[in-house]
mmCIF file as Biopython writes it, N, C-alpha, C and O atoms, coordinates in Angstrom:
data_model
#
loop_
_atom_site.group_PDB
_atom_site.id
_atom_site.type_symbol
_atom_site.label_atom_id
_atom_site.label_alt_id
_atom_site.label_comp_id
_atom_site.label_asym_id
_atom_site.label_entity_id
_atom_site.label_seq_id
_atom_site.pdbx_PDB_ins_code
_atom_site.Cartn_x
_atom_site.Cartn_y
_atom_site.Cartn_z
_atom_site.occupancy
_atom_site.B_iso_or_equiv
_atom_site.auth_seq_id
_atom_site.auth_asym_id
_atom_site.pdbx_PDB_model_num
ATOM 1   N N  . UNK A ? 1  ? -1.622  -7.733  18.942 1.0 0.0 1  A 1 
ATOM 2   C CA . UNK A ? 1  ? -0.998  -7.852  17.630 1.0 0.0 1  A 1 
ATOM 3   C C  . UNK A ? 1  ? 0.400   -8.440  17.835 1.0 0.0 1  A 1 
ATOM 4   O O  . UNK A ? 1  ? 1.228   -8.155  18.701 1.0 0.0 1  A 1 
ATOM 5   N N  . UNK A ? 2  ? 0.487   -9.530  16.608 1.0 0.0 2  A 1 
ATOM 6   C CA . UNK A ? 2  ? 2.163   -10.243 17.357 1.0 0.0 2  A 1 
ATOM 7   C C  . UNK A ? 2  ? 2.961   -9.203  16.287 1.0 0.0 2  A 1 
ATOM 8   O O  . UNK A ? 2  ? 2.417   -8.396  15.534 1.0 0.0 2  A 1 
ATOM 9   N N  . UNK A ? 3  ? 4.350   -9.447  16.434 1.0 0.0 3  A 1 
ATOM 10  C CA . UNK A ? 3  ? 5.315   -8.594  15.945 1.0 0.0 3  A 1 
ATOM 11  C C  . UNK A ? 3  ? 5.201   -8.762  14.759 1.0 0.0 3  A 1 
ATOM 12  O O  . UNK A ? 3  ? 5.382   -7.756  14.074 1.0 0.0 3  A 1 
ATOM 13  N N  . UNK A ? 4  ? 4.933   -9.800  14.184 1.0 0.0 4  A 1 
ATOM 14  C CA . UNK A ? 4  ? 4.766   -10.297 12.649 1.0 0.0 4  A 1 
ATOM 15  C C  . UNK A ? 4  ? 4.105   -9.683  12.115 1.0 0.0 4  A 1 
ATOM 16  O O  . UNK A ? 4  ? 4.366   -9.268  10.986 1.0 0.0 4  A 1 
ATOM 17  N N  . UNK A ? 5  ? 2.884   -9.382  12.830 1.0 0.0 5  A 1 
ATOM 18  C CA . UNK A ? 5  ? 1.640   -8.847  12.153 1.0 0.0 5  A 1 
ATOM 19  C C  . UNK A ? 5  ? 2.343   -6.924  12.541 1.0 0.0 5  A 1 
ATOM 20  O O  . UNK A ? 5  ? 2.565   -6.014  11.741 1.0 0.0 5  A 1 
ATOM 21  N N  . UNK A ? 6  ? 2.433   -6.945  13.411 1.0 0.0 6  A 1 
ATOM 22  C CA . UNK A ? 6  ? 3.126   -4.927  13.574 1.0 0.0 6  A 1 
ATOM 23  C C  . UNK A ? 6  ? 3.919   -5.089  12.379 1.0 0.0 6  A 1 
ATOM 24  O O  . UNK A ? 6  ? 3.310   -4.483  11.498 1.0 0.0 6  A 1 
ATOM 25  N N  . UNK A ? 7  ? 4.974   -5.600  11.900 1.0 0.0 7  A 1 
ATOM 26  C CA . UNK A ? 7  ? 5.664   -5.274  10.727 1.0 0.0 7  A 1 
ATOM 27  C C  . UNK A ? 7  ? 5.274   -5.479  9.293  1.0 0.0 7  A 1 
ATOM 28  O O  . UNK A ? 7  ? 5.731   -4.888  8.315  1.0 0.0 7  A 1 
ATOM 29  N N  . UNK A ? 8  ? 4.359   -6.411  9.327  1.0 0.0 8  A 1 
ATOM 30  C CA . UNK A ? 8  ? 3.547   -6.036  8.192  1.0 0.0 8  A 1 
ATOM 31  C C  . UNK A ? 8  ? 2.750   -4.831  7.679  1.0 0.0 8  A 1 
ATOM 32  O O  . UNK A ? 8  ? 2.746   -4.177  6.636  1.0 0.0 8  A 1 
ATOM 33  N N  . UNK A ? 9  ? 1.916   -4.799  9.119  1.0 0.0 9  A 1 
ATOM 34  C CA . UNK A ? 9  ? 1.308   -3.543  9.107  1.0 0.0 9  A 1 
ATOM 35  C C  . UNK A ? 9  ? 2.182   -2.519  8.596  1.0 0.0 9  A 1 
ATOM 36  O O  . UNK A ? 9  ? 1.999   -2.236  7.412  1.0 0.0 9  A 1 
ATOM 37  N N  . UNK A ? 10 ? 2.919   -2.015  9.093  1.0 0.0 10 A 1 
ATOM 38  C CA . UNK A ? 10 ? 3.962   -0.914  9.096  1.0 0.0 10 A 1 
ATOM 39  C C  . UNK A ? 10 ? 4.598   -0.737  7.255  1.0 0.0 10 A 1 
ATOM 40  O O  . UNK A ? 10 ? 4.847   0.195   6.490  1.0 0.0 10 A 1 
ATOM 41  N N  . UNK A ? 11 ? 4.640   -2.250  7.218  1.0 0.0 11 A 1 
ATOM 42  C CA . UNK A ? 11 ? 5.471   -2.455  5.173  1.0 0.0 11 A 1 
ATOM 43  C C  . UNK A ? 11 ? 4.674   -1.946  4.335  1.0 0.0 11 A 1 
ATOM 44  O O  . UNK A ? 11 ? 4.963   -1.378  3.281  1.0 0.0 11 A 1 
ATOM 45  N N  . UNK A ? 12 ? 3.031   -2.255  5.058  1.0 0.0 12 A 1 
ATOM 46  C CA . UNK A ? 12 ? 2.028   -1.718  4.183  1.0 0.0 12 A 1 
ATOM 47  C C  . UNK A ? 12 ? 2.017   -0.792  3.877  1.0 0.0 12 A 1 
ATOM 48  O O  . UNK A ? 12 ? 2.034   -0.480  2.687  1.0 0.0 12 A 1 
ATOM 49  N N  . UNK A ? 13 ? 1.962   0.527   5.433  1.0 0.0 13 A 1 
ATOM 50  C CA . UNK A ? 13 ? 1.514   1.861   5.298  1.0 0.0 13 A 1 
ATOM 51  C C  . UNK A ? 13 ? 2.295   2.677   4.975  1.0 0.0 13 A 1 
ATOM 52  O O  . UNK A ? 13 ? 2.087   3.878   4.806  1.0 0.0 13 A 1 
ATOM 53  N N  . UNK A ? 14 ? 4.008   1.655   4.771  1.0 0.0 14 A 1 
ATOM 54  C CA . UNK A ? 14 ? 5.202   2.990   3.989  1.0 0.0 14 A 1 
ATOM 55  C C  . UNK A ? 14 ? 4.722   2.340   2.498  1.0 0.0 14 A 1 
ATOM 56  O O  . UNK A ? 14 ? 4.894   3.144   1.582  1.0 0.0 14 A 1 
ATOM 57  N N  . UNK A ? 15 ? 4.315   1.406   2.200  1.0 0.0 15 A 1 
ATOM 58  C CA . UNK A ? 15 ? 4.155   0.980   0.888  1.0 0.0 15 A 1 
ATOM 59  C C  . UNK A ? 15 ? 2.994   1.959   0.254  1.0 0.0 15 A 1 
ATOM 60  O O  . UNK A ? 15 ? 3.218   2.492   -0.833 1.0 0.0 15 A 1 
ATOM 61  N N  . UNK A ? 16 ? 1.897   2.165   0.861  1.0 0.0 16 A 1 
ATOM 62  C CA . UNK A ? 16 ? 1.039   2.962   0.789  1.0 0.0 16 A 1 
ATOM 63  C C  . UNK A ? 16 ? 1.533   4.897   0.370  1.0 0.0 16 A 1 
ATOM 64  O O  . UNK A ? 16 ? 1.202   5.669   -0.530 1.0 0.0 16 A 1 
ATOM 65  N N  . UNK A ? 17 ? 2.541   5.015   1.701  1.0 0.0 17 A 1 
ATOM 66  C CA . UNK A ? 17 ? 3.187   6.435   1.389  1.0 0.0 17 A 1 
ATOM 67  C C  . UNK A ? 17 ? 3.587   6.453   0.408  1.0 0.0 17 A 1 
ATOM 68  O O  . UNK A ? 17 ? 3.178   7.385   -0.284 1.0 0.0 17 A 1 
ATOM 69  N N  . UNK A ? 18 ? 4.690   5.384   -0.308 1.0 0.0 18 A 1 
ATOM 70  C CA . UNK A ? 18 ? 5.363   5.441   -1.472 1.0 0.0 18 A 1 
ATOM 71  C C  . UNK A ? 18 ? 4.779   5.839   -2.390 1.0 0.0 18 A 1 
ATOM 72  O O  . UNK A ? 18 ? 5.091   6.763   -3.140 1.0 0.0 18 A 1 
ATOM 73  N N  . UNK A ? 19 ? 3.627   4.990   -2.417 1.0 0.0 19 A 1 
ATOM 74  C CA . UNK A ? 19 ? 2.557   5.254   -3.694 1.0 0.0 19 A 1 
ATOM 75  C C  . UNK A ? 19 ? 1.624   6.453   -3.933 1.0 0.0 19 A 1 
ATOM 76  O O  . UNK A ? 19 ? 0.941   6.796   -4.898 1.0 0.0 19 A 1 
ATOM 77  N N  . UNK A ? 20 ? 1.811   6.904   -2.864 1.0 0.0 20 A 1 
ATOM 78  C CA . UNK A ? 20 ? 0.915   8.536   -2.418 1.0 0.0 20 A 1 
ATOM 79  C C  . UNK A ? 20 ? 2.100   9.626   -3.163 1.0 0.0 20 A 1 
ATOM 80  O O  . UNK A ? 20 ? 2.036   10.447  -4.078 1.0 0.0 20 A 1 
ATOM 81  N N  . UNK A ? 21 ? 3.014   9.223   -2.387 1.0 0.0 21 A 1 
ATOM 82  C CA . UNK A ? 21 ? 4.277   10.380  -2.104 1.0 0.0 21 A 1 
ATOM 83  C C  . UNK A ? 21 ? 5.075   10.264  -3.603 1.0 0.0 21 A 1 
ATOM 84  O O  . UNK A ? 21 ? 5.182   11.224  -4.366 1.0 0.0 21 A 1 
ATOM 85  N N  . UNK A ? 22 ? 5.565   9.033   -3.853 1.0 0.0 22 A 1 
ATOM 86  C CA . UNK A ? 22 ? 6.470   9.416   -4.463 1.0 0.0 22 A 1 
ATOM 87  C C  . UNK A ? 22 ? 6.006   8.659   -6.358 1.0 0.0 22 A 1 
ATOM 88  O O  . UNK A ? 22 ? 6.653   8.659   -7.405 1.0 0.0 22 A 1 
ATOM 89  N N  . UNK A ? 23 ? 4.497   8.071   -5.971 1.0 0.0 23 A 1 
ATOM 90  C CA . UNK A ? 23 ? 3.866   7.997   -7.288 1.0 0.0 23 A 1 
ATOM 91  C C  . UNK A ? 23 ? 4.115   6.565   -7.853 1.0 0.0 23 A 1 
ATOM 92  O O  . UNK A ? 23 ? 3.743   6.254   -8.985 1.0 0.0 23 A 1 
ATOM 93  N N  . UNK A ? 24 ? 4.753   5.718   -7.024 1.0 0.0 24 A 1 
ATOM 94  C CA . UNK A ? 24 ? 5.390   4.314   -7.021 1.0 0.0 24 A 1 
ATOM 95  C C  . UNK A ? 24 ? 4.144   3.612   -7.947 1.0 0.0 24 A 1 
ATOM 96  O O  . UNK A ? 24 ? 3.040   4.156   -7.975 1.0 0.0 24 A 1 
ATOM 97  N N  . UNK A ? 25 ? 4.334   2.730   -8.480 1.0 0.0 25 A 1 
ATOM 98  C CA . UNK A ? 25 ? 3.110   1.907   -8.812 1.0 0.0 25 A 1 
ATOM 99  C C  . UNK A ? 25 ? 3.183   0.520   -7.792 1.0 0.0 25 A 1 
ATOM 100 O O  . UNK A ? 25 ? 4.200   0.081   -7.254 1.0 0.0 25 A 1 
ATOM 101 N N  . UNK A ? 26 ? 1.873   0.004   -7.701 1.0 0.0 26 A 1 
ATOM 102 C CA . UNK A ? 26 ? 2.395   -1.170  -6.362 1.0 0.0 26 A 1 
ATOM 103 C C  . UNK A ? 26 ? 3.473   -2.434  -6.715 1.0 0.0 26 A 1 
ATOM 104 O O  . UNK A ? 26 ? 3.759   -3.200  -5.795 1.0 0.0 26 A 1 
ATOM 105 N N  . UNK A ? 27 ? 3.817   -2.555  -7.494 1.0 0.0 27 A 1 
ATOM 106 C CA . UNK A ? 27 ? 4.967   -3.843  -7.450 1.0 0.0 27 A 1 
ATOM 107 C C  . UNK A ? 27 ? 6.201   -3.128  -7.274 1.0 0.0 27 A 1 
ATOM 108 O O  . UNK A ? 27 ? 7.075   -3.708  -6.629 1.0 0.0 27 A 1 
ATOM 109 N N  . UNK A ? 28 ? 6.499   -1.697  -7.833 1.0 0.0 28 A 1 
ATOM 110 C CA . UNK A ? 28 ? 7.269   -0.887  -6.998 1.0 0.0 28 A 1 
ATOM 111 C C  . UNK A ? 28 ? 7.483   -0.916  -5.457 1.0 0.0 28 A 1 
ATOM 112 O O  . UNK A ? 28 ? 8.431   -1.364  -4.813 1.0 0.0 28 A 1 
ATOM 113 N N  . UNK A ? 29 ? 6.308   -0.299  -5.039 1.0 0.0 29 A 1 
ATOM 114 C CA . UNK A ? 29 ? 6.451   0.045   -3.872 1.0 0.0 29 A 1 
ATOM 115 C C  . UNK A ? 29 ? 6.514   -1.374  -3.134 1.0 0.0 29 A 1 
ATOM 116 O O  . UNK A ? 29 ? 7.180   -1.453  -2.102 1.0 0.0 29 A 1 
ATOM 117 N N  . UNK A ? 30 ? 5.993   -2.242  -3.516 1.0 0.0 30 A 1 
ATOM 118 C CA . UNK A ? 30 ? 5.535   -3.429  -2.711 1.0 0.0 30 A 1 
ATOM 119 C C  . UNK A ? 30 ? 7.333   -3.894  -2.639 1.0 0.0 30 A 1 
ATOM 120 O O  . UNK A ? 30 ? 7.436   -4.283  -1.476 1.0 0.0 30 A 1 
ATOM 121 N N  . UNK A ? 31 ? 8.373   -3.999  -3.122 1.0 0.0 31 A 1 
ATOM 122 C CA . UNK A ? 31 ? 9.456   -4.379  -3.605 1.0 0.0 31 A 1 
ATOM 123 C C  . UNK A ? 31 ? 10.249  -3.506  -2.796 1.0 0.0 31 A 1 
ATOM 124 O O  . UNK A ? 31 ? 11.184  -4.053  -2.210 1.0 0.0 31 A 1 
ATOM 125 N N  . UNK A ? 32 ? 10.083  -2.171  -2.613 1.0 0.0 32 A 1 
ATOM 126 C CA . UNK A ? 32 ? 10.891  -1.732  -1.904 1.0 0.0 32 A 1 
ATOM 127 C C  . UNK A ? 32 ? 10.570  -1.490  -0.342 1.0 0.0 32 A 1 
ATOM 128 O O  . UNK A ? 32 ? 11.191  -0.777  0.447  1.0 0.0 32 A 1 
ATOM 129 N N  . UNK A ? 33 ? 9.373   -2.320  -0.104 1.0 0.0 33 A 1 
ATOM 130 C CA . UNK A ? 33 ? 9.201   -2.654  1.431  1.0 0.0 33 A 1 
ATOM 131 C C  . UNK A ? 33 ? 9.458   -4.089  1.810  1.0 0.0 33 A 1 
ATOM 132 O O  . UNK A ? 33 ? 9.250   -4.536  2.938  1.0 0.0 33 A 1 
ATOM 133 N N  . UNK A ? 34 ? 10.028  -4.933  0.561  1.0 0.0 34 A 1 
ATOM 134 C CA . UNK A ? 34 ? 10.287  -6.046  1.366  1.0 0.0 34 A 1 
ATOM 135 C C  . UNK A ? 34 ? 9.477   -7.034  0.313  1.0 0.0 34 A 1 
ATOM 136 O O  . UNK A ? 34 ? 9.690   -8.244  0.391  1.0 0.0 34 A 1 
ATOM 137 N N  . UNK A ? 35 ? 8.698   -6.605  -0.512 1.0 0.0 35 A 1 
ATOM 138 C CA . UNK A ? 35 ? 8.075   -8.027  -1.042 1.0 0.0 35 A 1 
ATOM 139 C C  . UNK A ? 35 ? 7.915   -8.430  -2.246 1.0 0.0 35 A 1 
ATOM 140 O O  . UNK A ? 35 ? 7.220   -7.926  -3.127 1.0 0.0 35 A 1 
ATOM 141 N N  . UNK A ? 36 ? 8.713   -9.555  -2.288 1.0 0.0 36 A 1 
ATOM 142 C CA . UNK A ? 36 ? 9.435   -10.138 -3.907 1.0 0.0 36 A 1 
ATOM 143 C C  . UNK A ? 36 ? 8.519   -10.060 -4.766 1.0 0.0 36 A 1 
ATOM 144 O O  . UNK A ? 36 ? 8.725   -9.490  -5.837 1.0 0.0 36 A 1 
ATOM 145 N N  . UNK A ? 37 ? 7.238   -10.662 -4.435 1.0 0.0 37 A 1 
ATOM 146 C CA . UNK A ? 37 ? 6.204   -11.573 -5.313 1.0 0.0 37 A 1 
ATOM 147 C C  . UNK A ? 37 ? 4.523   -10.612 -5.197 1.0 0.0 37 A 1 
ATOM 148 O O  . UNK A ? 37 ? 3.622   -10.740 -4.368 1.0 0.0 37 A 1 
ATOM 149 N N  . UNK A ? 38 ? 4.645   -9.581  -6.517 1.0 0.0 38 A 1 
ATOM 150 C CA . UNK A ? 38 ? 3.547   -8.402  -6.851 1.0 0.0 38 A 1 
ATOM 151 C C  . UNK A ? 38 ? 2.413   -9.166  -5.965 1.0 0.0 38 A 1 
ATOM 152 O O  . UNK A ? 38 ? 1.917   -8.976  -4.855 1.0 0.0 38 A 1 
ATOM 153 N N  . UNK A ? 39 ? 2.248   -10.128 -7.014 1.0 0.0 39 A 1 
ATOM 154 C CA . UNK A ? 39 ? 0.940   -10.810 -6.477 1.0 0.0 39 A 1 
ATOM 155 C C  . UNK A ? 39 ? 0.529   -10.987 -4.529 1.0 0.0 39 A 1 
ATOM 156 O O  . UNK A ? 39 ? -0.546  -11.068 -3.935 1.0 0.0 39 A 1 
ATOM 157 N N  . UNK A ? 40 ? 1.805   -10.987 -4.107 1.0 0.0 40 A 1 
ATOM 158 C CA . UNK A ? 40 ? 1.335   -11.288 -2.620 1.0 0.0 40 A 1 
ATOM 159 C C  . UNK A ? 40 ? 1.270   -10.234 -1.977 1.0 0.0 40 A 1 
ATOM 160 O O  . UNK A ? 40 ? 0.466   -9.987  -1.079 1.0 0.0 40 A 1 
ATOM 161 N N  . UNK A ? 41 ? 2.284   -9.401  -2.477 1.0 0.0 41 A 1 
ATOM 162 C CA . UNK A ? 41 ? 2.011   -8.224  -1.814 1.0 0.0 41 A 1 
ATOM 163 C C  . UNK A ? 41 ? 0.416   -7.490  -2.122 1.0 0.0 41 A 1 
ATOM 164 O O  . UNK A ? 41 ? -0.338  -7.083  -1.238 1.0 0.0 41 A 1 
ATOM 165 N N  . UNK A ? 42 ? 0.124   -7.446  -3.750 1.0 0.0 42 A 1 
ATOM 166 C CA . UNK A ? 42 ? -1.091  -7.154  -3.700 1.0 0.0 42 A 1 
ATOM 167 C C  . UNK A ? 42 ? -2.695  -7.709  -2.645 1.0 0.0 42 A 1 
ATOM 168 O O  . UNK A ? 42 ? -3.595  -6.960  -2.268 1.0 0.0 42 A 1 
ATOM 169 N N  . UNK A ? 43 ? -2.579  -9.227  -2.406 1.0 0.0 43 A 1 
ATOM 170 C CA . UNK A ? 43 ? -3.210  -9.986  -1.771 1.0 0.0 43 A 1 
ATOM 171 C C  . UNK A ? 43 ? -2.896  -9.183  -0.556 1.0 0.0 43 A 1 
ATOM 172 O O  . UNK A ? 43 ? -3.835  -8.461  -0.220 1.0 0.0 43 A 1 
ATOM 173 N N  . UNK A ? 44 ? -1.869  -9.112  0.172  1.0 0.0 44 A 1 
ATOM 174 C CA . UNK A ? 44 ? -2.177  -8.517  1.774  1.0 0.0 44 A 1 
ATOM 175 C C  . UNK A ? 44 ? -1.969  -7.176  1.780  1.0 0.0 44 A 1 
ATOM 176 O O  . UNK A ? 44 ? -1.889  -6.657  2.893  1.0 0.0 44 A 1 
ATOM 177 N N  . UNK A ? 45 ? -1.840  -6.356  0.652  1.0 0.0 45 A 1 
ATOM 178 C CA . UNK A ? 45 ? -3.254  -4.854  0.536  1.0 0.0 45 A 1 
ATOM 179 C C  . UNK A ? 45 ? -4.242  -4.679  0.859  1.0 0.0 45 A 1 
ATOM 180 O O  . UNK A ? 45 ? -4.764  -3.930  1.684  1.0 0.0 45 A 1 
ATOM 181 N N  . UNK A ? 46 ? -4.831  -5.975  -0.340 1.0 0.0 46 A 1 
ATOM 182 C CA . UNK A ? 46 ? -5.655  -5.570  -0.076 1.0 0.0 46 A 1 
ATOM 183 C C  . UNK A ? 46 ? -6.550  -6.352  1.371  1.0 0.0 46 A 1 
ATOM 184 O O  . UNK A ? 46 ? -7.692  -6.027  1.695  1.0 0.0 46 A 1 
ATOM 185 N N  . UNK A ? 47 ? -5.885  -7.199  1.938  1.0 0.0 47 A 1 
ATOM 186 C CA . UNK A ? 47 ? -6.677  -7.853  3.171  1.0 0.0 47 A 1 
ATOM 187 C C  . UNK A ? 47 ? -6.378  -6.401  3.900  1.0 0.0 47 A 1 
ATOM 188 O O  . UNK A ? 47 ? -7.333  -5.783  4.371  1.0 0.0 47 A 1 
ATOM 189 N N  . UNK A ? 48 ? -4.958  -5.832  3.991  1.0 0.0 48 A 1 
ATOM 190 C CA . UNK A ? 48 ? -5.467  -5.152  4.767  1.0 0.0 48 A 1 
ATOM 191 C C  . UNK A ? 48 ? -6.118  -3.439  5.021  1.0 0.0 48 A 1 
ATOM 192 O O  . UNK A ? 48 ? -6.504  -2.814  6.009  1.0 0.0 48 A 1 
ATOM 193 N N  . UNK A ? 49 ? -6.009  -3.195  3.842  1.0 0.0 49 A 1 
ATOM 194 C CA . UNK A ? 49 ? -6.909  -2.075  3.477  1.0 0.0 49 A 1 
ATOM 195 C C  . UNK A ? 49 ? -8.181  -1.494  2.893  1.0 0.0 49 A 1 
ATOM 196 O O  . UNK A ? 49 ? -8.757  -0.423  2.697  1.0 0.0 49 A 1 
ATOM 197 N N  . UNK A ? 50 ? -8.355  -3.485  2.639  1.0 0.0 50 A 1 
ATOM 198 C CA . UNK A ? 50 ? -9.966  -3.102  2.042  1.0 0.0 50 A 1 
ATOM 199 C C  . UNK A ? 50 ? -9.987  -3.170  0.427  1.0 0.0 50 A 1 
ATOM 200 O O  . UNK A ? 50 ? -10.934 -3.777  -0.074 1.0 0.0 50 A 1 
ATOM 201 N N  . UNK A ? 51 ? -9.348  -2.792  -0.138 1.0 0.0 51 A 1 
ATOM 202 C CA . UNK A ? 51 ? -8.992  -2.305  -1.699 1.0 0.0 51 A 1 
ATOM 203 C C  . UNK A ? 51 ? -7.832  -2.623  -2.380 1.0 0.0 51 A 1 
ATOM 204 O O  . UNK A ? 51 ? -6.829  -2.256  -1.767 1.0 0.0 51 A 1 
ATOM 205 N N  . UNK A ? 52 ? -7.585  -3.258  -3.584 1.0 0.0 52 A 1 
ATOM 206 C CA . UNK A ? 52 ? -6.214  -3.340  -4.094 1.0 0.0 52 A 1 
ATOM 207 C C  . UNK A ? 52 ? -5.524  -1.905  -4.397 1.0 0.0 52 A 1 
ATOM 208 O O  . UNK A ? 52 ? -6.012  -0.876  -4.867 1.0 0.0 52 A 1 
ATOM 209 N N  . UNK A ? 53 ? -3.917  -2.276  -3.861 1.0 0.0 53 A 1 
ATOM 210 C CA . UNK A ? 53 ? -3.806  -0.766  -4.120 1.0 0.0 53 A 1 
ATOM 211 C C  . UNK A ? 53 ? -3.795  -0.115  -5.001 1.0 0.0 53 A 1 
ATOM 212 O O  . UNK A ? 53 ? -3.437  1.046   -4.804 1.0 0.0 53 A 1 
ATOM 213 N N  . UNK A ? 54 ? -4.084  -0.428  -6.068 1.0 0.0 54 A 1 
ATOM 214 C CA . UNK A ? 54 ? -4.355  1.222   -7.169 1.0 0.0 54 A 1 
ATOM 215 C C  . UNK A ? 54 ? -5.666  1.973   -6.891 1.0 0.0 54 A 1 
ATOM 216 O O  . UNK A ? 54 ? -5.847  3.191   -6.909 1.0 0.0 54 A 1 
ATOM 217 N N  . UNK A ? 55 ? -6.626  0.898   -6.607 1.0 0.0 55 A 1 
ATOM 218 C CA . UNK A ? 55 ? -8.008  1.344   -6.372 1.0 0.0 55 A 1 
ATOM 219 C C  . UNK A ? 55 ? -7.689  2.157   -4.921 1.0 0.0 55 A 1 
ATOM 220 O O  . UNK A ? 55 ? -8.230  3.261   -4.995 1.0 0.0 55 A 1 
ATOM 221 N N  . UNK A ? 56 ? -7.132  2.018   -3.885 1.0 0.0 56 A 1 
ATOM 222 C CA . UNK A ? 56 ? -6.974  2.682   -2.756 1.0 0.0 56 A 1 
ATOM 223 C C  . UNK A ? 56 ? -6.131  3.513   -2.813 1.0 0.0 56 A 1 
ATOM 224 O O  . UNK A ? 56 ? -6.234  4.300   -1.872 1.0 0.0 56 A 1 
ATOM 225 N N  . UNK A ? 57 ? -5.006  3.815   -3.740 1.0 0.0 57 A 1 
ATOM 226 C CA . UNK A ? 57 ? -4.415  4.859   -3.943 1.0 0.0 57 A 1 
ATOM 227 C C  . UNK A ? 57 ? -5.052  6.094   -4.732 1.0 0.0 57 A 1 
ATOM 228 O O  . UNK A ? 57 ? -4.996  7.261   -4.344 1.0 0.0 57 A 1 
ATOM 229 N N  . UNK A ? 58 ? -5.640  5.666   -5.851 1.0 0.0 58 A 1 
ATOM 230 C CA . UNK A ? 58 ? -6.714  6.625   -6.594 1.0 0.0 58 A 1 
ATOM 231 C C  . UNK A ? 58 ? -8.089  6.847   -5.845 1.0 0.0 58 A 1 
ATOM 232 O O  . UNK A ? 58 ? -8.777  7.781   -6.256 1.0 0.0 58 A 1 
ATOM 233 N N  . UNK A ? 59 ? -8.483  6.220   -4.971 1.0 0.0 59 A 1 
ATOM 234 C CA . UNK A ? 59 ? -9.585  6.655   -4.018 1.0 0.0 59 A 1 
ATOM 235 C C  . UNK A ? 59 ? -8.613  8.243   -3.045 1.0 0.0 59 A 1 
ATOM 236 O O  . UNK A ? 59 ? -8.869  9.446   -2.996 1.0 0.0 59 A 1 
ATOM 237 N N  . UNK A ? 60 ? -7.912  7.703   -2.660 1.0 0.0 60 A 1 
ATOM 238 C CA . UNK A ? 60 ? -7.085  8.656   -1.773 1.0 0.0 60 A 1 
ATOM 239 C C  . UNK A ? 60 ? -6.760  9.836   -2.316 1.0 0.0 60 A 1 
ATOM 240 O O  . UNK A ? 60 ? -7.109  10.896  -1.796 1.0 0.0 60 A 1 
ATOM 241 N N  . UNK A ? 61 ? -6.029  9.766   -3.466 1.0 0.0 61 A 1 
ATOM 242 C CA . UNK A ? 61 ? -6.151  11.186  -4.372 1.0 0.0 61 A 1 
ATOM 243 C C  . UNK A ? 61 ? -7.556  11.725  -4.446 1.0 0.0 61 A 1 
ATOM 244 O O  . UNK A ? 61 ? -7.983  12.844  -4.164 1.0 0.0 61 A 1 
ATOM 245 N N  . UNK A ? 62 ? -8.069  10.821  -4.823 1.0 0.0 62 A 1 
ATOM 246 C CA . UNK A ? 62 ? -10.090 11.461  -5.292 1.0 0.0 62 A 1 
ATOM 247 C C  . UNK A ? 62 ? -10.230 12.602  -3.953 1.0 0.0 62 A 1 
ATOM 248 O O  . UNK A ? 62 ? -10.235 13.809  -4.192 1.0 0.0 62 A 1 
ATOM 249 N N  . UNK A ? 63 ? -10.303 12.250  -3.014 1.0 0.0 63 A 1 
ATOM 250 C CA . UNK A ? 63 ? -10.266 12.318  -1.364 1.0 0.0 63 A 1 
ATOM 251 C C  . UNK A ? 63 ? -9.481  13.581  -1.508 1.0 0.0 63 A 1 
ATOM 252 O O  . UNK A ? 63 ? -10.012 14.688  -1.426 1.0 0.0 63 A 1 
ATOM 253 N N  . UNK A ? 64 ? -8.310  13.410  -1.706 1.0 0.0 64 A 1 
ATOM 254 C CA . UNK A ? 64 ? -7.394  14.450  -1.187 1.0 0.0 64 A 1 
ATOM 255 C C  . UNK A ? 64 ? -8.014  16.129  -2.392 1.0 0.0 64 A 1 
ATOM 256 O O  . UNK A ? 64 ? -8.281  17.292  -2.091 1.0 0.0 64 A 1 
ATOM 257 N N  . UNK A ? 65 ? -8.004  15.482  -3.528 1.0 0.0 65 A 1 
ATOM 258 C CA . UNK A ? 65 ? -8.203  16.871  -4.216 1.0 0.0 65 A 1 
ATOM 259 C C  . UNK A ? 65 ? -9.590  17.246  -3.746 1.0 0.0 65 A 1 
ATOM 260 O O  . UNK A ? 65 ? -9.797  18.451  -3.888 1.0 0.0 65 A 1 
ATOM 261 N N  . UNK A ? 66 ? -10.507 16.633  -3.276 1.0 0.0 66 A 1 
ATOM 262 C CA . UNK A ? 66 ? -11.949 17.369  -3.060 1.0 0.0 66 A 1 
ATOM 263 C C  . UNK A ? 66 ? -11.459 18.386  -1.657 1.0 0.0 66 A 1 
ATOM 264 O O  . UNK A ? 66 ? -12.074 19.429  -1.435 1.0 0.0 66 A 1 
ATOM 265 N N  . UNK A ? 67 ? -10.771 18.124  -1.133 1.0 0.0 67 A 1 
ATOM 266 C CA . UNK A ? 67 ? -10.310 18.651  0.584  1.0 0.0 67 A 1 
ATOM 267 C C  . UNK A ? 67 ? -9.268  20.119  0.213  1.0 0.0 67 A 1 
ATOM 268 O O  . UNK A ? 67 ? -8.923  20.935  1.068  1.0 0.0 67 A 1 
ATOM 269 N N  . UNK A ? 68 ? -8.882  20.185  -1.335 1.0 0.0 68 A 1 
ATOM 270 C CA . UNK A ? 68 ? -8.121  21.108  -1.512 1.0 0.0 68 A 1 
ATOM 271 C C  . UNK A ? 68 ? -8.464  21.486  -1.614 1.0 0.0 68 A 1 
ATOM 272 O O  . UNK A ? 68 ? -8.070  22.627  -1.858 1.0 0.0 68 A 1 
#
């Protein structure tokens, strides 16, 4: 993995926390990891999680309350 790609990774998965943790919606969160433009940030969500993030954030809740 080149460094480019580690810090992306990384923008994602606090972008991800944000939206878990502190309820961010993604152009929020996407903005306060670094990325101007909703739309792109949404695009490399979802490349890299599979799901755009609302759909992967509300999957994750679904997830989390069945485990409570």
């Amino acid at each position: 993995m080149s460094p480019l790609q580690f810090q992306k990774q990384l923008r994602l998965q606090e972008a991800r926390r944000l939206m878990l943790s502190e309820r961010l919606d993604a152009a929020s969160a996407g903005f306060r990891v670094g990325y101007n433009d909703a739309s792109h940030f949404n695009r490399e969500y979802k490349r890299h999680f599979g799901l755009p993030p609302l759909r992967d954030v509300e999957r994750l809740w679904e997830n989390a309350d069945r485990v409570v």
